[in-house]
N, CA and C atoms as a LAMMPS dump frame, in Angstrom:
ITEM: TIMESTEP
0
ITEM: NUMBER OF ATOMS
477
ITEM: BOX BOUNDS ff ff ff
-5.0000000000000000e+02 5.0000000000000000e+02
-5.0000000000000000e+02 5.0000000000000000e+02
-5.0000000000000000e+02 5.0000000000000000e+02
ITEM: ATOMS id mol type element x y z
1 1 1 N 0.846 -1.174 0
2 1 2 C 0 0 0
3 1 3 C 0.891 1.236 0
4 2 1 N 0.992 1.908 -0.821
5 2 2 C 1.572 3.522 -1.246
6 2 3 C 1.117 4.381 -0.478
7 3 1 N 1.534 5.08 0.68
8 3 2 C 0.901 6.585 1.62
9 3 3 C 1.67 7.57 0.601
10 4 1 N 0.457 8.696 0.206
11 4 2 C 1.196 9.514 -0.711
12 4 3 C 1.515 10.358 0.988
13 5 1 N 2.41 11.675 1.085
14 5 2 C 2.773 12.686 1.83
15 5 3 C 2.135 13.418 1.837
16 6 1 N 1.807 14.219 1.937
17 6 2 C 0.947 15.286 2.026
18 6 3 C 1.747 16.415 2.479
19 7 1 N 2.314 17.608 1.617
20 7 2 C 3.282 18.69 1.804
21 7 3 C 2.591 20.026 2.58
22 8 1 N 3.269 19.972 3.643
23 8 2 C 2.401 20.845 4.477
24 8 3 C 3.091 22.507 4.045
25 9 1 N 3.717 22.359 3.11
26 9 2 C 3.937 24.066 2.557
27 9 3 C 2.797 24.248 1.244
28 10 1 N 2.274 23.494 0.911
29 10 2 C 1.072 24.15 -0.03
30 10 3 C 0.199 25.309 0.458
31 11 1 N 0.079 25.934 -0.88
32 11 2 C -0.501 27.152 -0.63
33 11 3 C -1.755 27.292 -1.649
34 12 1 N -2.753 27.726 -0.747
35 12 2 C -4.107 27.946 -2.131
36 12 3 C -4.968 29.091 -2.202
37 13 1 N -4.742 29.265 -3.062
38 13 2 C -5.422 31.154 -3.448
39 13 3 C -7.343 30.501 -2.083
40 14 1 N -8.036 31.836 -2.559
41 14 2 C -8.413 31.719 -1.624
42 14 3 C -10.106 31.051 -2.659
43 15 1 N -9.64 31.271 -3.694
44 15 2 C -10.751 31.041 -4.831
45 15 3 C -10.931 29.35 -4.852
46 16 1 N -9.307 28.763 -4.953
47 16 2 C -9.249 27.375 -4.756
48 16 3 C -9.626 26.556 -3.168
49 17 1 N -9.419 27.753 -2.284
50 17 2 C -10.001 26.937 -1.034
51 17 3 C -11.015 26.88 -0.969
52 18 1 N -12.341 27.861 -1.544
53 18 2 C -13.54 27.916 -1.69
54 18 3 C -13.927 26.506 -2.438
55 19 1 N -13.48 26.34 -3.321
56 19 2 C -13.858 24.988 -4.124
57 19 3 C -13.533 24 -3.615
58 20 1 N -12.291 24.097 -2.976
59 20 2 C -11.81 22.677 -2.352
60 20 3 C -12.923 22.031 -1.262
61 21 1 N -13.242 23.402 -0.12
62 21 2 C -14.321 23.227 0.929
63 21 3 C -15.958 23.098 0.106
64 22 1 N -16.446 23.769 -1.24
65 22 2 C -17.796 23.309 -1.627
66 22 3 C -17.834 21.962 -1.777
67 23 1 N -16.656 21.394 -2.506
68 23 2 C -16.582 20.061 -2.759
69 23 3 C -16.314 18.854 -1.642
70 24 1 N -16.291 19.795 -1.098
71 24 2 C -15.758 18.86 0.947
72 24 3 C -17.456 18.566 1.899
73 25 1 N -17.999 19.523 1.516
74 25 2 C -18.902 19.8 1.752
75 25 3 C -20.258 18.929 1.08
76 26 1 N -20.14 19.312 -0.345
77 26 2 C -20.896 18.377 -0.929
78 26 3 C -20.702 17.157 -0.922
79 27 1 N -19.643 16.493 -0.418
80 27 2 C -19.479 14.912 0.341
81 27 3 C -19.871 14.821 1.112
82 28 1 N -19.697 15.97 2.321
83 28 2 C -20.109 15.619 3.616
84 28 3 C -21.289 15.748 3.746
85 29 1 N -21.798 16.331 2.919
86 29 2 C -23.593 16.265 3.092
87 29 3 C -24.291 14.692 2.936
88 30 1 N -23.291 13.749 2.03
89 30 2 C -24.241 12.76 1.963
90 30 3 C -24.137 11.997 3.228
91 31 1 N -23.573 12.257 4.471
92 31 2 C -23.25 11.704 5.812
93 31 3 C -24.548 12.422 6.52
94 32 1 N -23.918 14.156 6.979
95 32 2 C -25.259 14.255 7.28
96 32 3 C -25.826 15.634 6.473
97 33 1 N -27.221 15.835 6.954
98 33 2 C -27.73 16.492 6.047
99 33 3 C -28.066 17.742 6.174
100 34 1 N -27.447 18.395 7.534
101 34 2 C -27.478 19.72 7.689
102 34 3 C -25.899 20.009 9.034
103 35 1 N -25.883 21.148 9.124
104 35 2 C -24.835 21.572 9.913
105 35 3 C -25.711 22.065 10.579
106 36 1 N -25.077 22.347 12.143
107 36 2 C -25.426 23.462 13.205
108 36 3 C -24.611 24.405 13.114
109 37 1 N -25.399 25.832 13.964
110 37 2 C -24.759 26.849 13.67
111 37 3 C -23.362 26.494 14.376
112 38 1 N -23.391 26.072 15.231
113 38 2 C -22.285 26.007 16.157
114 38 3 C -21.031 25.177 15.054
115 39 1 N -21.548 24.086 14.648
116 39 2 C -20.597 23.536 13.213
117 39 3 C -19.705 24.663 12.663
118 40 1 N -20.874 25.872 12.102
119 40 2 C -20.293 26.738 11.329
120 40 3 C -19.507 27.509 11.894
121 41 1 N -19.52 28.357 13.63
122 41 2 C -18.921 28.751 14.057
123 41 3 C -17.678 27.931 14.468
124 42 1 N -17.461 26.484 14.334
125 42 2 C -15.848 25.733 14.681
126 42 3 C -15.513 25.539 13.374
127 43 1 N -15.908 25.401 12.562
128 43 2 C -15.282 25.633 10.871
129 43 3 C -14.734 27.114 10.892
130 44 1 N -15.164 27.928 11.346
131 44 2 C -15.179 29.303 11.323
132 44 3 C -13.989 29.113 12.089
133 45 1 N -13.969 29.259 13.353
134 45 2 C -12.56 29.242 14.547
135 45 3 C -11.61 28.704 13.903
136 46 1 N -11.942 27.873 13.023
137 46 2 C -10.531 26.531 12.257
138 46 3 C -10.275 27.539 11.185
139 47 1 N -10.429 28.56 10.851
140 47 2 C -9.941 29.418 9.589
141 47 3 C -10.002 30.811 10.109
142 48 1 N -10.111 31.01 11.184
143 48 2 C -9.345 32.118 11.476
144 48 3 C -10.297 33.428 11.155
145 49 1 N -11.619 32.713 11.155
146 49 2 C -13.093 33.375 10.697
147 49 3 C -13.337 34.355 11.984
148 50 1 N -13.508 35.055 12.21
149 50 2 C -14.506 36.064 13.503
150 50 3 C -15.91 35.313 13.42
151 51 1 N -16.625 35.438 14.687
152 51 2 C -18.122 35.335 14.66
153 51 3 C -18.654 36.543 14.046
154 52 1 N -18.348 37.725 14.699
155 52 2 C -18.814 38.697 14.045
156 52 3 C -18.738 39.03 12.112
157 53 1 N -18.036 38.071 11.781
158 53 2 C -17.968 38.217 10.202
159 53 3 C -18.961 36.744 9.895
160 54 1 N -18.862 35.994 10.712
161 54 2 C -20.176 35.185 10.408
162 54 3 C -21.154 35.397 10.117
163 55 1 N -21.536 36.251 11.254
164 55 2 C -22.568 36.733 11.834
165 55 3 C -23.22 38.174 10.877
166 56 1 N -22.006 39.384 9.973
167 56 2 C -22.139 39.754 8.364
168 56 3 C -22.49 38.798 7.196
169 57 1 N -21.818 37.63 7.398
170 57 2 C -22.029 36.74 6.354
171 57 3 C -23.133 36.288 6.237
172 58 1 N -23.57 35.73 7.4
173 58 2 C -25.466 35.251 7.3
174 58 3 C -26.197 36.237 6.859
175 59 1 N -25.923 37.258 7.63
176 59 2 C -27.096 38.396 7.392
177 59 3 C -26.941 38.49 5.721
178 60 1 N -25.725 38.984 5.109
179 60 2 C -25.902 39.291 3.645
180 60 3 C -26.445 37.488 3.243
181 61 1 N -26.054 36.462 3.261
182 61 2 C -27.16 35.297 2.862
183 61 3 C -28.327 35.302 2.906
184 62 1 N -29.053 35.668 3.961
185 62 2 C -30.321 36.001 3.942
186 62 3 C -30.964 36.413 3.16
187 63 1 N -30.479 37.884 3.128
188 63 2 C -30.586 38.627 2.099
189 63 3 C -30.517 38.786 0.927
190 64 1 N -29.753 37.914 0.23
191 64 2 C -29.949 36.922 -1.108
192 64 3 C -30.684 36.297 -0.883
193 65 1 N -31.448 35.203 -0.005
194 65 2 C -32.059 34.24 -0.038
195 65 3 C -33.454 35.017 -0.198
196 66 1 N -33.536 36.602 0.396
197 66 2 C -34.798 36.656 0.667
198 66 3 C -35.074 37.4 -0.876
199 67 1 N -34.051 37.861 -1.588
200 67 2 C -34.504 38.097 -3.151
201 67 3 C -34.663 37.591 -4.125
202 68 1 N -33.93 35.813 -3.828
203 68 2 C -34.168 34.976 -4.796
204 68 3 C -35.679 34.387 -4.44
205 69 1 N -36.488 34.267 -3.241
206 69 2 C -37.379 33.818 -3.132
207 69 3 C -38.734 35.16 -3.508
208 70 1 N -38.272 36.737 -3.907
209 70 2 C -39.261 37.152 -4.267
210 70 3 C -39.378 37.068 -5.628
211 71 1 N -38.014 36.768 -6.362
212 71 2 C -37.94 36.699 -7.592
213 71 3 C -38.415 35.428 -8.323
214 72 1 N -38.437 34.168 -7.299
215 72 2 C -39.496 33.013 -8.097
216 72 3 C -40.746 33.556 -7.929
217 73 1 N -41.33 33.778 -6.879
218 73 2 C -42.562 34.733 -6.571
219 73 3 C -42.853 35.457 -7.927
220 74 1 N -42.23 36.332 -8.506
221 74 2 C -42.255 37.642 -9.458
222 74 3 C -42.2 36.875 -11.003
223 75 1 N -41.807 35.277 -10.717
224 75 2 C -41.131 34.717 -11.713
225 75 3 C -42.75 34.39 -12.467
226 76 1 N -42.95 33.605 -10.961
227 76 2 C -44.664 33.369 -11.204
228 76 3 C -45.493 33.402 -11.22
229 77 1 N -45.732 35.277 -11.19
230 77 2 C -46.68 35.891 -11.809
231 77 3 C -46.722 36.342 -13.146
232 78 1 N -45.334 36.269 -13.227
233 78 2 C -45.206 36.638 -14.881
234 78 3 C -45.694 35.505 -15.81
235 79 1 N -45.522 34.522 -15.136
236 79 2 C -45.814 33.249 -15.748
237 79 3 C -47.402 32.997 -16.243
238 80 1 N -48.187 33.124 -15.005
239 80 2 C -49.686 33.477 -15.157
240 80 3 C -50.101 34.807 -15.857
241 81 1 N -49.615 36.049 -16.067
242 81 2 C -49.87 36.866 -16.893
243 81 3 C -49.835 36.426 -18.133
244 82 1 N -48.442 35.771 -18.232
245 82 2 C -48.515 35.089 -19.717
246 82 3 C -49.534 34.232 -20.476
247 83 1 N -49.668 33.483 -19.164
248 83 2 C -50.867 32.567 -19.64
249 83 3 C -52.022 33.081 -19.787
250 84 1 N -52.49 34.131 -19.051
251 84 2 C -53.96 34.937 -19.226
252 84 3 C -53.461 35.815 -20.612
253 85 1 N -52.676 36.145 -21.285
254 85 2 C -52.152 36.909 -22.665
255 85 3 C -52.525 35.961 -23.358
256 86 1 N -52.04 34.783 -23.177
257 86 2 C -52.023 33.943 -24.275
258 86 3 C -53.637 33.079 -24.595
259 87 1 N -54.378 32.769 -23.408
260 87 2 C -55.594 32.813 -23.125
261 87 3 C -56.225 33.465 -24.289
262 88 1 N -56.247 35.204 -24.26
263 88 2 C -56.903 36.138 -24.76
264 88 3 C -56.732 35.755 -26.314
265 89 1 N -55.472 35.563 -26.693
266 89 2 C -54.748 35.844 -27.899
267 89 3 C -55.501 34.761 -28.926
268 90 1 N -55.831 33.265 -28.014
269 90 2 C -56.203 31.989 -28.983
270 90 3 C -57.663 32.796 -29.029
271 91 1 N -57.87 33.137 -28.074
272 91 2 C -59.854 33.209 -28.347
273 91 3 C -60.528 34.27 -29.284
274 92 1 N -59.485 35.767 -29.379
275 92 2 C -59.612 36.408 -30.133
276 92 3 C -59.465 35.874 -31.607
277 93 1 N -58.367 35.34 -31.53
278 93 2 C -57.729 35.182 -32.933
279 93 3 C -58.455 34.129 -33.37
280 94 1 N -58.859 32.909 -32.784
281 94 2 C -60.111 31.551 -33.116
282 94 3 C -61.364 32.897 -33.965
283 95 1 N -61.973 33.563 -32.93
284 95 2 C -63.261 34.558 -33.522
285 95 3 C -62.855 35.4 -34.797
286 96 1 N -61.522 35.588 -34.971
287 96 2 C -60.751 36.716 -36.005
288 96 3 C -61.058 35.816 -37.279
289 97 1 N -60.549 34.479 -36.818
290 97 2 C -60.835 33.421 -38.443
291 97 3 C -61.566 33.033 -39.177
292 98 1 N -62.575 33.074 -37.112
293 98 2 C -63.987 32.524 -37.788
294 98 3 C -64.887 33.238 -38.65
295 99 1 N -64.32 34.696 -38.062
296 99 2 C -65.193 35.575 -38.969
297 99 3 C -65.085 36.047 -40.41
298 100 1 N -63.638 35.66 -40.382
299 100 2 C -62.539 35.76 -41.56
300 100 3 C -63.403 34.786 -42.46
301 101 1 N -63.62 33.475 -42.434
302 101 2 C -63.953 32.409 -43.211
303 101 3 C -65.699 32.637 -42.984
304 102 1 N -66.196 32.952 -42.269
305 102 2 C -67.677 33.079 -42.577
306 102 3 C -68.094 34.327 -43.753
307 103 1 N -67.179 35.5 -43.687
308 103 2 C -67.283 36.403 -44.334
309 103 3 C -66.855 36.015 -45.934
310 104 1 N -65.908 34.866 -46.451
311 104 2 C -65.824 34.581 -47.447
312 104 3 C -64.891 35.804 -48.181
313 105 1 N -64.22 36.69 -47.687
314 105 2 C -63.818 37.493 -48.398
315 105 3 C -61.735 36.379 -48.49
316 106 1 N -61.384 37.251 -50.125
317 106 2 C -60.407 36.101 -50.736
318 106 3 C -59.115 36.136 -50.107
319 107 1 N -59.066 37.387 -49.257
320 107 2 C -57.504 38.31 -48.46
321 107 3 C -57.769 37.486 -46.845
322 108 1 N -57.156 36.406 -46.47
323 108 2 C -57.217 36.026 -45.252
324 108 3 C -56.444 37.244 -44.337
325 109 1 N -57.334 38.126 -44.082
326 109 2 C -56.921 38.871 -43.333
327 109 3 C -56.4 38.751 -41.755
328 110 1 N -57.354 37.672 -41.364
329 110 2 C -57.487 37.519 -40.311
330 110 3 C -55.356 37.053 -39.258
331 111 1 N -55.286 36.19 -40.716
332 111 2 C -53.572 35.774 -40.689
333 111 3 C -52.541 36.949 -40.206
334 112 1 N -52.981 38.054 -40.416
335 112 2 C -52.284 38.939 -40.482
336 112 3 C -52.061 39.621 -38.909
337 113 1 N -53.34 39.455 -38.357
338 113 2 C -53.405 39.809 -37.177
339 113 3 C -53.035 38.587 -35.884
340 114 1 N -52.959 37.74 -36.624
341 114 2 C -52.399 36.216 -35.526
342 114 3 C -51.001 36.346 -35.7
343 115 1 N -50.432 36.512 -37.092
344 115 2 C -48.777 36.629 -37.207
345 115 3 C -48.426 37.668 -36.176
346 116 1 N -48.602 39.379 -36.234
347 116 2 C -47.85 40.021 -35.89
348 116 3 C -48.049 40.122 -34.386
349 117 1 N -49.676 39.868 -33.503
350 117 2 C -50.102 39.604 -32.501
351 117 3 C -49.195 38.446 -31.921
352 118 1 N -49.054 37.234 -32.668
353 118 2 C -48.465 36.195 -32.319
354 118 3 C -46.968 36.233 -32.37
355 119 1 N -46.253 37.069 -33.114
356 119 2 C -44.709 37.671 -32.732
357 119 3 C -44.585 38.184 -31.853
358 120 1 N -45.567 39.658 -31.356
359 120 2 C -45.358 39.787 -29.702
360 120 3 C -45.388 38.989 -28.556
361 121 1 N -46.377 38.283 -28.666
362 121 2 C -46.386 37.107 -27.357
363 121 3 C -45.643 36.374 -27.542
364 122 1 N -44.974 36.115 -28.889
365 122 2 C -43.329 35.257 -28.765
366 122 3 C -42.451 35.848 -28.16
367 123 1 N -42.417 37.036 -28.126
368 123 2 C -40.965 38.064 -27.624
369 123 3 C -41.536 37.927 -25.891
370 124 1 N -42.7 38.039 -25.53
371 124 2 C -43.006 37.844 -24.228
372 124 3 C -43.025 36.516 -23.527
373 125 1 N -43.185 35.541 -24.045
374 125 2 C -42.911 33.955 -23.57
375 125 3 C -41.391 33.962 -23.571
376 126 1 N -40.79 34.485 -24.441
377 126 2 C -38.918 34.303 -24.15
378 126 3 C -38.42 35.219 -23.369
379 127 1 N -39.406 36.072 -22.837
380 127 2 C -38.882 36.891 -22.223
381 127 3 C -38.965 36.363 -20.615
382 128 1 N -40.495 35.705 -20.367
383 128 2 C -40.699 34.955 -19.341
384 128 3 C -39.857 33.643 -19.137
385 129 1 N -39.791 33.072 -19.81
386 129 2 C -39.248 31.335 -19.925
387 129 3 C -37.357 31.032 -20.385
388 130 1 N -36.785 32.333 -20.919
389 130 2 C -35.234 32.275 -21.284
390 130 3 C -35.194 33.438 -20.702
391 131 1 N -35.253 34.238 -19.995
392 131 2 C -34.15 35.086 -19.113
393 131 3 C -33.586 34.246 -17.902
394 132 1 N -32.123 34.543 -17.662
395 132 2 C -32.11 33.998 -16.487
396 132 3 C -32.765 34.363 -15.024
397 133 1 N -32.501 33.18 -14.056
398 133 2 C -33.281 33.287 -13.129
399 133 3 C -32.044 33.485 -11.979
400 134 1 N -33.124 33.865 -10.657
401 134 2 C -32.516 33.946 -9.369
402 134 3 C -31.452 35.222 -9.23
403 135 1 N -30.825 35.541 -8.104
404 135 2 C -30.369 36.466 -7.616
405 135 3 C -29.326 36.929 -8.966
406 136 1 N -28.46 36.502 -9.27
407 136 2 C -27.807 37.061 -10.453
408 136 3 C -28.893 37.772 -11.876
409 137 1 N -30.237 36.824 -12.088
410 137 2 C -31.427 37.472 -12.658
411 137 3 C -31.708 39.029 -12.464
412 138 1 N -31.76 38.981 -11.058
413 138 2 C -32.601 40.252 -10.633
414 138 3 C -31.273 41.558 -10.527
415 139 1 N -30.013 40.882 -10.455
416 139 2 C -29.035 42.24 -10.164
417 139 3 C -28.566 42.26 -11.782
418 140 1 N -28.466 41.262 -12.778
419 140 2 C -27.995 41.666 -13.841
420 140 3 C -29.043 41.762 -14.733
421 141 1 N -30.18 42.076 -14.575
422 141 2 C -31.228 41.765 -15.458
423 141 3 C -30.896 43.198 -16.247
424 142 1 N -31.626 43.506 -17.315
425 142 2 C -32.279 44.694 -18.025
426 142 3 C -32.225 45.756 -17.407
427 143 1 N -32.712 46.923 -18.092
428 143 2 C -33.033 47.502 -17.372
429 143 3 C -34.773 47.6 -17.277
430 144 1 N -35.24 47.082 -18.453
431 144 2 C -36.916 46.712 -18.563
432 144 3 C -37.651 45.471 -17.591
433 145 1 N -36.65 44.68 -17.684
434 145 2 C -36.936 43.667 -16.42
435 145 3 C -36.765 43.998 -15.278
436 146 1 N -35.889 44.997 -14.257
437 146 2 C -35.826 45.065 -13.418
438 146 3 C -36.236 46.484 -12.846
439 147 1 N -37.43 47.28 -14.038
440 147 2 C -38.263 48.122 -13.732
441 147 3 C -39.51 47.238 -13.424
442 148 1 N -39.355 46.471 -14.359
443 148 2 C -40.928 45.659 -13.857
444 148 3 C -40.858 44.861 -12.966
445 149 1 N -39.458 44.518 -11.972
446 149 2 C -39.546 43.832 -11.192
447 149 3 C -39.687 44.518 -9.831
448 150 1 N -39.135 45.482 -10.199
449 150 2 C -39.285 46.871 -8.781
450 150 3 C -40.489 47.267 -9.073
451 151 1 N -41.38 47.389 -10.038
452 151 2 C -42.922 47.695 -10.129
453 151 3 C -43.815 46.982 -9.476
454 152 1 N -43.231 45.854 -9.607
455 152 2 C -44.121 44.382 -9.058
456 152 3 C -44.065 44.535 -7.679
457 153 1 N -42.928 44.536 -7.512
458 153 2 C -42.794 44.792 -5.598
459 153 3 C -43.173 46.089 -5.088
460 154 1 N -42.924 47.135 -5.932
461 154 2 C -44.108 48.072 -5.187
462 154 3 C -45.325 48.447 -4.888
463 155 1 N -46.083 46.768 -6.195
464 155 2 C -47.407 46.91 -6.151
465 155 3 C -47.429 45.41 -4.889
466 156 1 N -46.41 44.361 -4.406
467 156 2 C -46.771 44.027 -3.85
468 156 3 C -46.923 44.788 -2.158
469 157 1 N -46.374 45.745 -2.196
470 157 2 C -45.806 46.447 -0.806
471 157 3 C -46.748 46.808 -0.607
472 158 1 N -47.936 47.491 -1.228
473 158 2 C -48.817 48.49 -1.435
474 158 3 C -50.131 47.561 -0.547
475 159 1 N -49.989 46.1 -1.03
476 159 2 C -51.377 45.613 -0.757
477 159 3 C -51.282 44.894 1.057
């Protein structure tokens, strides 16, 4: 059996210790399945962590946590708007054809108003369903997305 050494002058940026510990971590989760705070504060003591920078660190986590959870919230109302758009769009445009083809006239007009109607609600389904999501969503979004996302929350504040 081969013992490799293990060189106790290695040195690791601080980007590589981050990965080294997610990946330490994501093992150790399949043992158990949550930490105590107190865990985090002797992981913390073992790196030379302050409580009080813990204790910054949670708070700003939170605080991501609490914008990624308004932003699925925001995600899925947009989602149901869409669907009440799109709702409108088949029932109009079904009556647009029908009237189109009862009227017998030779210019399917009616096509005309499903195409360019139906290009907008394409640009709005990709707008709902391919933007990215979650906290990087909401700080790098648009600037049209993240008027309507500060709109949304000021109409939720309101109620």
């Amino acid at each position: 059996m081969n013992v490799v050494k293990q060189s106790s002058t290695r040195s690791y940026s601080q980007e590589d210790v981050r990965e080294i510990l997610n990946i330490a971590l994501a093992q150790h989760s399949h043992i158990e399945t949550e930490l105590s705070y107190d865990q985090l504060l002797e992981i913390a003591q073992e790196l030379s962590i302050t409580p009080d920078l813990i204790e910054f660190a949670q708070s700003q986590w939170l605080d991501q946590q609490k914008v990624i959870q308004r932003n699925r919230v925001f995600q899925a109302h947009r989602r149901s708007k869409l669907q009440e758009r799109l709702t409108k769009y088949a029932i109009v445009n079904a009556c647009l054809i029908a009237l189109n083809l009862l009227t017998g006239f030779g210019v399917p007009w009616s096509l005309y108003v499903l195409i360019s109607w139906g290009m907008v609600r394409g640009v709005d389904a990709w707008r709902v369903f391919f933007q990215r999501q979650g906290y990087a969503y909401v700080r790098g979004a648009s600037l049209k997305e993240n008027r309507a996302f500060q709109k949304w929350e000021y109409q939720q504040q309101k109620m």
